[in-house]
C-alpha positions in Angstrom: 0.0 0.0 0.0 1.0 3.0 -0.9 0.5 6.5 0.6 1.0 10.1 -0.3 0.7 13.3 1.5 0.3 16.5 0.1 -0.8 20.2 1.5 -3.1 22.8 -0.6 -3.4 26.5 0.4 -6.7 28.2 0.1 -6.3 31.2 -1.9 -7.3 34.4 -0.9 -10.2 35.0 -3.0 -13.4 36.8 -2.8 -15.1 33.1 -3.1 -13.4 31.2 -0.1 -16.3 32.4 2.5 -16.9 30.2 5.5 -18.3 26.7 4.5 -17.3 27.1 0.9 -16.9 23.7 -0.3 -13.6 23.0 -2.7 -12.9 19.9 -4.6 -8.9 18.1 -4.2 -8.3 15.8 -7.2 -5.9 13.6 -7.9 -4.8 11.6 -10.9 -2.7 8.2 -10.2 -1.4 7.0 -13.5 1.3 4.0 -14.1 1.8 1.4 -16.7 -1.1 -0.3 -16.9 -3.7 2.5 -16.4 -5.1 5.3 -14.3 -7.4 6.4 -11.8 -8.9 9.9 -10.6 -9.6 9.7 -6.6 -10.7 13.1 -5.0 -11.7 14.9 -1.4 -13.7 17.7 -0.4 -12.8 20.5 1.7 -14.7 22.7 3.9 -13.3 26.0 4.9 -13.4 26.9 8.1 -13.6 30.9 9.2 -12.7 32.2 12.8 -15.6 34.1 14.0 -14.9 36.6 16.8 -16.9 38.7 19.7 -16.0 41.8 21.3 -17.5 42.3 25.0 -16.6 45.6 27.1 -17.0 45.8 30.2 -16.2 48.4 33.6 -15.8 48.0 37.3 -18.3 50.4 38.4 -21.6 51.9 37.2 -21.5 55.2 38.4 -18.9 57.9 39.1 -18.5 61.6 39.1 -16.0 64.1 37.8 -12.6 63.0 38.4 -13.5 59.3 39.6 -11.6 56.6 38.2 -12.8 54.0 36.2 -11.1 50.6 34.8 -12.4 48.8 31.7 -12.0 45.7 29.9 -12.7 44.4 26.4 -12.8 40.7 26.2 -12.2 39.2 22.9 -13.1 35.7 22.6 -14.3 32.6 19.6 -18.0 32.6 18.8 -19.6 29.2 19.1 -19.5 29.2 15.2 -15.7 29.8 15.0 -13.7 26.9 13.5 -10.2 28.0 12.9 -7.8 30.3 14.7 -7.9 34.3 14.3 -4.7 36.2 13.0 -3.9 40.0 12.7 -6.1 40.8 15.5 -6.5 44.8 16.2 -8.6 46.3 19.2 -9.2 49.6 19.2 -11.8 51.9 21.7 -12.1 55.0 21.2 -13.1 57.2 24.3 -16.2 59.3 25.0 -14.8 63.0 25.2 -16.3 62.8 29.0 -13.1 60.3 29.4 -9.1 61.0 30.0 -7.1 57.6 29.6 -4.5 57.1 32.1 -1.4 57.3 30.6 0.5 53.7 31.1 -2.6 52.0 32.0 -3.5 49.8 28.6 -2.5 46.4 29.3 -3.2 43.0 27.7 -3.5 39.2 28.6 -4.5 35.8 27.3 -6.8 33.6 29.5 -4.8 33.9 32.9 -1.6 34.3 31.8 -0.2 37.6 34.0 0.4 39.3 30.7 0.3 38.7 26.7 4.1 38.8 25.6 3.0 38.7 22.3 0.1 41.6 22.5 1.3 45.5 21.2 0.3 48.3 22.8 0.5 50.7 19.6 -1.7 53.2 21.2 -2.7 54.2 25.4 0.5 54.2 27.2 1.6 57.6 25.4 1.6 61.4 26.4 -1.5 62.4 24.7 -3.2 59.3 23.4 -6.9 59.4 23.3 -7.4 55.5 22.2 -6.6 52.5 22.8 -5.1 50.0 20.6 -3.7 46.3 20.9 -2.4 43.8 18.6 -2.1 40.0 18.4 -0.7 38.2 16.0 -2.9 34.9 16.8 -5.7 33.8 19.3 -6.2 30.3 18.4 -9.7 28.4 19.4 -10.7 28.7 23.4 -8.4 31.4 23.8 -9.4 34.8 25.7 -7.4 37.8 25.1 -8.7 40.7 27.5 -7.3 44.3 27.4 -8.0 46.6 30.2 -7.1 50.5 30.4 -8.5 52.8 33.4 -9.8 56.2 32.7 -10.8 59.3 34.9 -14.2 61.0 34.7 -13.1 65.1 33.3 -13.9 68.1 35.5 -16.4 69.0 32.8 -18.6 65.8 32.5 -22.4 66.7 32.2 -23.8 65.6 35.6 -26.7 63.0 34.7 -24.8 61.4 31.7 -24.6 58.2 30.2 -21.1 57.7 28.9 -21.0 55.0 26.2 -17.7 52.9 25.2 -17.4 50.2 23.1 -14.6 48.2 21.5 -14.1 46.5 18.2 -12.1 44.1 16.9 -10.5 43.2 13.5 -8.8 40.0 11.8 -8.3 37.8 9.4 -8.2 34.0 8.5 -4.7 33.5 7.1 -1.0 33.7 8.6 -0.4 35.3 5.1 -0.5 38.5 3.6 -4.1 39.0 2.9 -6.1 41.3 0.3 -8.6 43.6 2.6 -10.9 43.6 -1.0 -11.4 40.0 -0.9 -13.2 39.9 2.6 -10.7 38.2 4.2 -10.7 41.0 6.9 -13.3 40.9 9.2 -14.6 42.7 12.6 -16.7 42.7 15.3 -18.1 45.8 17.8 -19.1 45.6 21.3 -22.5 46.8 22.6 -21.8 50.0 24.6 -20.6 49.4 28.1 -22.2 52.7 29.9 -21.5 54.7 32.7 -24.3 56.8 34.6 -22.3 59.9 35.7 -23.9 61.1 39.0 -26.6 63.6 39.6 -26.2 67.1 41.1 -26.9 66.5 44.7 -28.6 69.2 46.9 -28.9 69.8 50.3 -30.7 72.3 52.3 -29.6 73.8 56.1 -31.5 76.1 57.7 
């Protein structure tokens, strides 16, 4: 018996959407004849969520508040995530804490392979991370805090969200084809506090 081994590479065309089915066939010729054999392959797309979360659900100018963005497989996911990016951009009622943007996976103490390209800077108003690959059960979670300005409208509701982007292949990919894909968070929202009266006589 004979066996041979051989790897394909899905190409990155507008066509290879998740559950495309694809065709493998192969031709065994020798002396006395021939025969076609062939296999079917299904492709599999990771499917990612954003969640964002906070530690309280009130506060008031200046009051400090930590968030969290939890990045995680979809039940439908079938293949590891590459060239992930999360970004949040904060409400203008927000000052990021310079140093604070942080990143691990599942309960690791921190992500050696995560980038902070934007948060831990003199001036920056967003916050972005990178990972080159969260493969299937993985968790990567990015926290940052951020103070409440001495401006914020008393009685607001201040929204943030996160969203993250990625793509199917450890290669180069064409952002035209659709292999790029991304996901935003609900709004995670903080009440800011009413103006609170009291009366002495």
């Amino acid at each position: 018996i004979a066996h041979f081994f051989f790897e394909c590479i899905v190409e990155d065309l507008a066509s290879t959407v998740d559950h495309a089915l694809f065709s493998v066939v192969g031709e065994f010729t020798w002396d006395k004849g021939s025969f076609d054999t062939n296999a079917t392959v299904t492709v599999q797309e990771p499917r990612l969520k954003a969640a964002t979360s906070q530690d309280v659900t009130s506060g008031d100018a200046h009051d400090l508040v930590t968030y969290s963005a939890a990045i995680q497989h979809g039940p439908l996911s079938g293949h590891p995530a590459f060239d992930l990016t999360v970004e949040s951009d904060l409400d203008a009622s927000l000052a990021l804490v310079e140093g604070s943007v942080s990143a691990q996976i599942d309960a690791e103490p921190a992500c050696s392979l995560c980038l902070v390209v934007s948060g831990n800077s003199p001036g920056d108003a967003t916050v972005q991370v990178t990972l080159g690959k969260l493969l299937l059960g993985q968790v990567l979670t990015v926290t940052w805090k951020a103070r409440l300005v001495e401006m914020v409208q008393a009685a607001a509701v201040v929204p943030v969200s996160s969203t993250v982007t990625w793509d199917s292949s450890p290669f180069d990919v064409d952002g035209a084809t659709g292999r790029l894909a991304s996901h935003s968070s609900p709004p995670s929202k903080l009440s800011v506090n009413p103006p609170s009266l009291a009366l002495r006589l």
